[in-house]
C-alpha positions as CSV (number, residue, x, y, z in Angstrom):
1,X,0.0,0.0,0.0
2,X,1.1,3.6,-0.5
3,X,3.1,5.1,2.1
4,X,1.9,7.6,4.3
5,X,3.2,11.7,3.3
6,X,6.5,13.2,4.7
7,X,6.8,9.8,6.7
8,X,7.0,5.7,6.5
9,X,4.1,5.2,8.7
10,X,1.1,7.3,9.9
11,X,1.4,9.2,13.1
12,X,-2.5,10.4,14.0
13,X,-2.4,13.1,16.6
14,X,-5.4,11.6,19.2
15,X,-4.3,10.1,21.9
16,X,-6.1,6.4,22.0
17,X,-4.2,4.9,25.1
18,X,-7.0,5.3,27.8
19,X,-5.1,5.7,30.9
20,X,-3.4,8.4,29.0
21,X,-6.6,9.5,27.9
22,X,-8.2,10.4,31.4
23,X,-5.0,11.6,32.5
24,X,-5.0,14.7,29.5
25,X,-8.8,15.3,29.7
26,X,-8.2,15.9,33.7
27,X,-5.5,18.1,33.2
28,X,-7.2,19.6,30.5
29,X,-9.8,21.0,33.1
30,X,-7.2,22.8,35.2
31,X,-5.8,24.3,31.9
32,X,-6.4,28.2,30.0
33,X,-8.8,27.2,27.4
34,X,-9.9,29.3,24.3
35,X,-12.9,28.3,22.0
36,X,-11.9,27.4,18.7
37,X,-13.1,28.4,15.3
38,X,-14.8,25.8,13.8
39,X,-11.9,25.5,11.3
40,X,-9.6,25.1,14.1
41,X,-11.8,22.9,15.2
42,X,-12.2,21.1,12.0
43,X,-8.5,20.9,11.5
44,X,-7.6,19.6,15.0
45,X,-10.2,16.3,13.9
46,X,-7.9,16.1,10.7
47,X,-4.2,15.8,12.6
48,X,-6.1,13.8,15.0
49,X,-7.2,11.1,12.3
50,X,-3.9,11.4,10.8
51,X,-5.0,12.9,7.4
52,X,-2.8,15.6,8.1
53,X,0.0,13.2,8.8
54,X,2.9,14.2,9.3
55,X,2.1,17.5,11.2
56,X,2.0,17.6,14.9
57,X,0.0,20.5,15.5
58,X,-1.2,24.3,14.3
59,X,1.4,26.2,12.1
60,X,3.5,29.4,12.9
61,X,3.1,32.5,11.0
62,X,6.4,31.7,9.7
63,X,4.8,28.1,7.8
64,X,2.0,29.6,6.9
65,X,3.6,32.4,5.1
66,X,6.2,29.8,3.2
67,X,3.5,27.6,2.5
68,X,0.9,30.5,0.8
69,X,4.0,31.6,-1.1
70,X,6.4,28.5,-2.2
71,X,3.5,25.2,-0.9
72,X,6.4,24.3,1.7
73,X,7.0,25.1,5.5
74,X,9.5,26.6,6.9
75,X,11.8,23.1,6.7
76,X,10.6,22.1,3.1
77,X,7.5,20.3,3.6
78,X,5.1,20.0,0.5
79,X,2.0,21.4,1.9
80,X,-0.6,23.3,-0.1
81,X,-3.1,25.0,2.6
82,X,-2.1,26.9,5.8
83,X,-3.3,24.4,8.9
84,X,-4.0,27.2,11.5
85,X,-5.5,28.3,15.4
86,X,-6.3,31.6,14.5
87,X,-8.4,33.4,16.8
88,X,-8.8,37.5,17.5
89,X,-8.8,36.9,21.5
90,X,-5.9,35.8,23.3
91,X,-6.6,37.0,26.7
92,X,-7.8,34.2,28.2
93,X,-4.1,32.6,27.5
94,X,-1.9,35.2,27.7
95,X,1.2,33.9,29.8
96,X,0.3,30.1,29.2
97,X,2.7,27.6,28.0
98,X,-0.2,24.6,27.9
99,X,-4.0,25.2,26.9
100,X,-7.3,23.3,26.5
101,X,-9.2,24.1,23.2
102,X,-12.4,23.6,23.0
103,X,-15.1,22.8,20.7
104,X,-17.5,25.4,19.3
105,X,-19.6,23.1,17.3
106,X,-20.9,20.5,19.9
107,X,-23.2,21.5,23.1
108,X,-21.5,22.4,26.0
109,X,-18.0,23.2,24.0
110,X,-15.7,20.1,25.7
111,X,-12.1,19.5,25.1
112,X,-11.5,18.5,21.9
113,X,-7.3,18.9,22.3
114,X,-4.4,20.2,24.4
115,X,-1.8,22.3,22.8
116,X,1.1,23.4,24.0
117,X,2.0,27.1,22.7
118,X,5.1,27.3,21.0
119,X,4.3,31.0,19.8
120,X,1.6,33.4,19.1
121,X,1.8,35.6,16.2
122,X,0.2,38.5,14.8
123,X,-1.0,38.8,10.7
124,X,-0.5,42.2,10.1
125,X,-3.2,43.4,7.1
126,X,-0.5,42.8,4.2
127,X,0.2,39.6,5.5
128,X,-3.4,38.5,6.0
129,X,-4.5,40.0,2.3
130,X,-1.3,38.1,0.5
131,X,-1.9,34.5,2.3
132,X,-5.5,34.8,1.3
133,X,-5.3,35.4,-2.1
134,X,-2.5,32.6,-2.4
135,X,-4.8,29.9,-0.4
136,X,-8.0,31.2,-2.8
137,X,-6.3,33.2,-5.8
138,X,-9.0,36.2,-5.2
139,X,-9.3,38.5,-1.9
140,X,-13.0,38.9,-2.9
141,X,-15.5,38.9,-0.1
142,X,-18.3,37.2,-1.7
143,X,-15.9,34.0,-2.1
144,X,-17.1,31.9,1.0
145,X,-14.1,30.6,1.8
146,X,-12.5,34.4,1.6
147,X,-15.4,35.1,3.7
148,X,-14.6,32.4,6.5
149,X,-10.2,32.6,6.5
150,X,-10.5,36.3,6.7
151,X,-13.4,36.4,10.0
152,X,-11.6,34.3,12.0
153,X,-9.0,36.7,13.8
154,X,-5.1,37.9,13.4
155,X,-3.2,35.7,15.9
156,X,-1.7,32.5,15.0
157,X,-1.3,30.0,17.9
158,X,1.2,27.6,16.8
159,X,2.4,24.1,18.3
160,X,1.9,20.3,19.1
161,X,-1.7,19.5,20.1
162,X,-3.3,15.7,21.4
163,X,-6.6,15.5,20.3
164,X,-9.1,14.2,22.7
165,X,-12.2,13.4,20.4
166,X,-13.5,13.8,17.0
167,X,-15.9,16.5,17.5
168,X,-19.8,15.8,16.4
169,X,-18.4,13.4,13.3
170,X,-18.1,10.2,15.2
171,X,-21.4,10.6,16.6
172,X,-23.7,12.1,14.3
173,X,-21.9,10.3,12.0
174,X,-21.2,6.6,13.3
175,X,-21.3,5.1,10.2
176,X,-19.6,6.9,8.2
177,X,-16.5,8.7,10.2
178,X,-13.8,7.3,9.4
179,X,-10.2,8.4,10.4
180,X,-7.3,7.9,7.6
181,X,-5.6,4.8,10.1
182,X,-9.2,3.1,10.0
183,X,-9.5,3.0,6.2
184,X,-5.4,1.7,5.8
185,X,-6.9,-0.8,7.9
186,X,-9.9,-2.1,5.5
187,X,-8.1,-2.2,3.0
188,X,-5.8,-4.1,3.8
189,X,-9.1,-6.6,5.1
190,X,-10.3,-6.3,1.8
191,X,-7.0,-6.9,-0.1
192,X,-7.3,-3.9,-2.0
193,X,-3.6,-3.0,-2.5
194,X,-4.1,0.1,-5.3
195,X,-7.1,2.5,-4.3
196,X,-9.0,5.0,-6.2
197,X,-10.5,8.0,-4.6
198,X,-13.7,10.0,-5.5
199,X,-14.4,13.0,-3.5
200,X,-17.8,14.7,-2.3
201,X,-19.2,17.1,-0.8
202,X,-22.9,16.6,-2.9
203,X,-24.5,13.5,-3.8
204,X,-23.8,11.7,-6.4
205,X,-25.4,11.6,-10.1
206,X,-25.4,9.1,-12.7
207,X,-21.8,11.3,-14.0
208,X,-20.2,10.6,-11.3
209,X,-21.0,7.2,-10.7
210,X,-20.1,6.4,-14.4
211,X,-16.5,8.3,-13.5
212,X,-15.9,6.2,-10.8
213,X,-16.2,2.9,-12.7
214,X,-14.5,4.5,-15.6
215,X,-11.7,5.3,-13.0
216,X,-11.6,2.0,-11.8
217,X,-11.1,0.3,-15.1
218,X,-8.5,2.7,-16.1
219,X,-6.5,2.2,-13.4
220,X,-6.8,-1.1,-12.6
221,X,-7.2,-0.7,-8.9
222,X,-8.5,-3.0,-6.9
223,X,-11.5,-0.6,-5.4
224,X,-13.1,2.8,-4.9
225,X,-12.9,4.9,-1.8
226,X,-16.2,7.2,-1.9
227,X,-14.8,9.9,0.8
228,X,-17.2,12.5,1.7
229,X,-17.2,15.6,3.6
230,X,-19.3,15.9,6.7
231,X,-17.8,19.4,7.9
232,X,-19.5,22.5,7.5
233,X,-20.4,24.0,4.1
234,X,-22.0,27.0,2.2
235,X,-26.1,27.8,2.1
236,X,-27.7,25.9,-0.1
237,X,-25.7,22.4,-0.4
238,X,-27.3,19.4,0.8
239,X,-26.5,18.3,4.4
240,X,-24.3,15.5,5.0
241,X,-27.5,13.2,6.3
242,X,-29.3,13.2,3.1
243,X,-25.8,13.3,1.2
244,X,-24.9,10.0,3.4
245,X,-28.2,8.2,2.3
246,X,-28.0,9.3,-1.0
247,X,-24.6,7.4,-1.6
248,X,-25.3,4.5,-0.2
249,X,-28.4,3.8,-2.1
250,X,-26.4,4.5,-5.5
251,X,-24.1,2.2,-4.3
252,X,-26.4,-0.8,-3.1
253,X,-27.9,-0.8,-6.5
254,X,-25.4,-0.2,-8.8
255,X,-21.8,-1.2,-8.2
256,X,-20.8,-4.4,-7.8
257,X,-20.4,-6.0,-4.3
258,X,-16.9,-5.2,-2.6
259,X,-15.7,-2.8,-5.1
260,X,-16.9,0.6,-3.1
261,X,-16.4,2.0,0.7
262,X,-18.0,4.6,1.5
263,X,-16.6,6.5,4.3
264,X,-16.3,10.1,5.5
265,X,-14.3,12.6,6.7
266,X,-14.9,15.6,9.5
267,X,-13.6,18.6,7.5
268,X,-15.0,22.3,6.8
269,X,-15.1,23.0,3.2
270,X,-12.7,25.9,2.2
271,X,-13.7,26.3,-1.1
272,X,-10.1,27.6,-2.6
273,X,-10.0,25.3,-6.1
274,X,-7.0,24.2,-7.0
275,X,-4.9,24.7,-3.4
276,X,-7.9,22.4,-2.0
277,X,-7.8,19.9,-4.6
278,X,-4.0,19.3,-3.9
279,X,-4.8,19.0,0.0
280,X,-7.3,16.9,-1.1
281,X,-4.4,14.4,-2.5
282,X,-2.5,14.8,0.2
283,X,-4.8,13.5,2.8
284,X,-6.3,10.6,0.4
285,X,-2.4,9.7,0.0
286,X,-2.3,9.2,4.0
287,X,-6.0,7.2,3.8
288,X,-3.9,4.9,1.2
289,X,-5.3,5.6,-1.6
290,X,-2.9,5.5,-4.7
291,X,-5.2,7.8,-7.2
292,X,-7.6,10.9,-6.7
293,X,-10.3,12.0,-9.1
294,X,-9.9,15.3,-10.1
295,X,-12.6,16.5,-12.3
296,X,-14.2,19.7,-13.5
297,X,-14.0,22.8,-10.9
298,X,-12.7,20.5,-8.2
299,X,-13.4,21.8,-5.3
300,X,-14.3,25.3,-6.4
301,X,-17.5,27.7,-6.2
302,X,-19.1,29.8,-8.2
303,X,-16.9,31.5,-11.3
304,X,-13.8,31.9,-8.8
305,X,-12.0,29.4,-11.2
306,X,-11.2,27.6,-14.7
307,X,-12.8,24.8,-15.1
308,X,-9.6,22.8,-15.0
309,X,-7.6,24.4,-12.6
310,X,-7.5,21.9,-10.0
311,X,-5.4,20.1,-12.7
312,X,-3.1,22.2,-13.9
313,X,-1.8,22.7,-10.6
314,X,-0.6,19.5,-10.1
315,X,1.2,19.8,-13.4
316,X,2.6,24.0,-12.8
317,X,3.0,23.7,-8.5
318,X,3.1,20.0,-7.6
319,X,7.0,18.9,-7.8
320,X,7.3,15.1,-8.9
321,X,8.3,14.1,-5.4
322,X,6.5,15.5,-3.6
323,X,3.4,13.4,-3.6
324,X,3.0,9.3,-4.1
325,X,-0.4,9.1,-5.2
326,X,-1.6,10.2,-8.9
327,X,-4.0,12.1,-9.9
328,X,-6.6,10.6,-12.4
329,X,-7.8,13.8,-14.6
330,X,-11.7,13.8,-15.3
331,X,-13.5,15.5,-18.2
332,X,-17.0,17.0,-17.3
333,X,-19.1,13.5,-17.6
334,X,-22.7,13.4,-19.0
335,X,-25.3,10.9,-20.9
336,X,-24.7,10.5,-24.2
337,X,-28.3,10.2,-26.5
338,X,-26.3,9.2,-29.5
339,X,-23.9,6.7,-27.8
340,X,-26.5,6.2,-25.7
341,X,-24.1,5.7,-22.3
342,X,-22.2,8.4,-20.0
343,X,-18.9,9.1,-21.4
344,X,-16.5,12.0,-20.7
345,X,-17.3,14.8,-23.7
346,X,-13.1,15.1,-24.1
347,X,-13.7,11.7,-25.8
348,X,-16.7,12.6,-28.3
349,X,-14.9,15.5,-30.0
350,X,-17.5,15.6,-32.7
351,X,-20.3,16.0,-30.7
352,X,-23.3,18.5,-30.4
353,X,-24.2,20.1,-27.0
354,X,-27.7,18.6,-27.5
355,X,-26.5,15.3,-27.7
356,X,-26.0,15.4,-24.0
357,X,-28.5,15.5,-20.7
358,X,-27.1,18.7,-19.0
359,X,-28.7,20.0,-16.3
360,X,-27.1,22.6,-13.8
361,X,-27.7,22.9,-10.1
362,X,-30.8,25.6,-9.9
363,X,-32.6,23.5,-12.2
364,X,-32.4,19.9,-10.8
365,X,-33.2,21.6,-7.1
366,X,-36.2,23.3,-8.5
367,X,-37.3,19.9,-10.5
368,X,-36.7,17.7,-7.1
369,X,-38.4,21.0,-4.9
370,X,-42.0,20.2,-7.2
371,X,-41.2,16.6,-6.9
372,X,-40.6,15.7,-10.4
373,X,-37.3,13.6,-10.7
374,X,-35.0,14.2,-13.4
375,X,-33.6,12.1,-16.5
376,X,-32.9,8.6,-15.5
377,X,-29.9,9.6,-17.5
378,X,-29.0,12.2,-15.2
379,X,-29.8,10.6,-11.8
380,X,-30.8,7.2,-11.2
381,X,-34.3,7.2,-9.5
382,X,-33.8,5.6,-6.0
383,X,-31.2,8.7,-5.7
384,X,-33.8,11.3,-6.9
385,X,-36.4,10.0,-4.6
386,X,-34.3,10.4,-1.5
387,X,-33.5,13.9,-2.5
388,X,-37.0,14.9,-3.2
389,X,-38.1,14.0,-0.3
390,X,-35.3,16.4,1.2
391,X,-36.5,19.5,-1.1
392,X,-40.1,18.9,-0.4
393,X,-39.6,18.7,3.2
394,X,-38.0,22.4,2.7
């Protein structure tokens, strides 16, 4: 199986020994504590699952800074996105060498980690304004992820953390959580040796289930990790729930048994394109996977990017050694009338726009909304059901 990045073997950041455990959580009630943001938050359940292997905690200014600029910290580590504690209130920790942090996004805000505080630093409004527009290539307000990095405060407390829980994802999401340890760990159950991975933060159409067996076959891996997001994301996409059930259906139906897992992971969506869509390979490298699907607008919004950016990247930024697993680069995918199957439109050079079932977003919301499914070319109809029921329950 693929080795893990920057390291021979995965080193997640929670701290599973239980005496050890109860030990930290009690200490952790004596401690300073500061609420995180929920991207803090968000990134302390990623080091903790060991998707951001090999980092052992929050970045300085310094990393941050070399990695918006040149994709490398401070000592030469390939890493595409800043992985920050940035909050605008350091009061409560002034003076504190050790601190509790606690979780915004589950009642009662527990302990989700200790840190110890190796430094706090300030972004001055140059700083903040460059690192932004590297991380999302625009400073523009009405980009949500622009929006988010750019609310969350000025000071940058950096150093080691041991994470205590996984937030809400391990609970409101039992079946489906997954940390990057636990899915090395099926596949080596399942004898799957080469991995594809398909990423999702919506539910799947008839597309992308066609790209994902297309992926498969060109490949010649042994099976397809369906990875979705369960974090936070913009107004308007579908919740995770309804996302979840979604899937699974598709996948019941329509695949063949023991060549899909669907699993998920407890992340906020940033939104920033191409960056994302390189941190995206990085973390499916430590879950084991050995390719990542990277289609049309991967992991963008709106008109923020080319349609193939996410790509290029990994062609202009991405050095050859710096990642093990390959990228597999998707074509937007739709139903052919004339070939009468889904095929990538790269591969039908000849053809007519009509000649495919295209549908965009506002559209297939407001068919599902009146309850009307759409093309059985464009979604098969156990998927549409589940997600009419959603709109109509709007």
């Amino acid at each position: 199986m693929i080795k893990p990045h920057g390291s021979d073997t995965l080193n997640p950041l929670f701290v599973a020994d239980e005496t050890a455990h109860g030990q930290l959580l009690q200490e952790a009630h004596e401690l300073p504590s500061i609420t995180l943001s929920s991207a803090a938050a968000a990134n302390a359940v990623m080091l903790g699952a060991g998707y951001f292997n090999p980092l052992t905690g929050y970045m300085s200014k310094a990393d941050a800074l070399s990695v918006g600029e040149h994709m490398r910290t401070t000592d030469g580590l390939f890493w595409p996105v800043p992985v920050l504690n940035v909050t605008d209130d350091i009061e409560p920790i002034k003076g504190a060498a050790r601190i509790a942090l606690r979780d915004p996004n589950v009642k009662g805000e527990p302990v989700i980690a200790v840190q110890d505080i190796e430094g706090i630093d300030e972004f001055s409004d140059a700083e903040l304004e460059t690192l932004t527009g590297q991380i999302f290539a625009t400073n523009d307000p009405a980009h949500p992820g622009v929006a988010t990095f750019n609310g969350l405060g000025r000071y940058v407390i950096h150093g080691p953390i041991q994470v205590l829980n996984f937030s809400y994802f391990e609970t409101e999401f039992h079946e489906t959580f997954r940390t990057a340890g636990s899915i090395r760990e099926e596949f080596a159950e399942r004898g799957w040796d080469k991995v594809v991975a398909f990423q999702t933060r919506n539910p799947m159409h008839r597309a992308h289930e066609e790209l994902c067996k297309m992926a498969l076959d060109a490949t010649g891996a042994d099976g397809i990790l369906i990875h979705m997001l369960l974090g936070k994301l913009k107004p308007g996409d579908i919740p995770a729930g309804v996302r979840n059930a979604a899937i699974r259906k598709m996948v019941d139906v329509y695949f063949p048994p023991n060549t899909v897992m669907i699993t998920g992971y407890g992340f906020d969506m940033l939104y920033a394109g191409p960056r994302e869509a390189v941190l995206h390979a990085v973390f499916r490298q430590n879950a084991g996977c050995s390719y990542l699907i990277v289609g049309r607008d991967h992991a963008g919004v709106g008109d923020f990017y080319g349609p193939f950016d996410a790509q290029t990247i990994f062609e202009e930024r991405v050095p050859d050694d710096a990642l093990e697993i390959e990228i597999f680069a998707a074509d937007h995918t739709a139903f052919s009338k004339k070939l009468g199957k889904v095929v990538m439109m790269r591969d039908v050079p000849d053809h007519t726009k009509d000649d495919f079932v295209l549908l965009s977003g506002t559209a297939v919301r407001e068919m599902l909304g009146r309850g009307e499914a759409p093309p059985a070319e464009f979604s098969r109809p156990e998927v549409a059901e589940i997600l009419m029921d959603y709109y109509q329950s709007k």
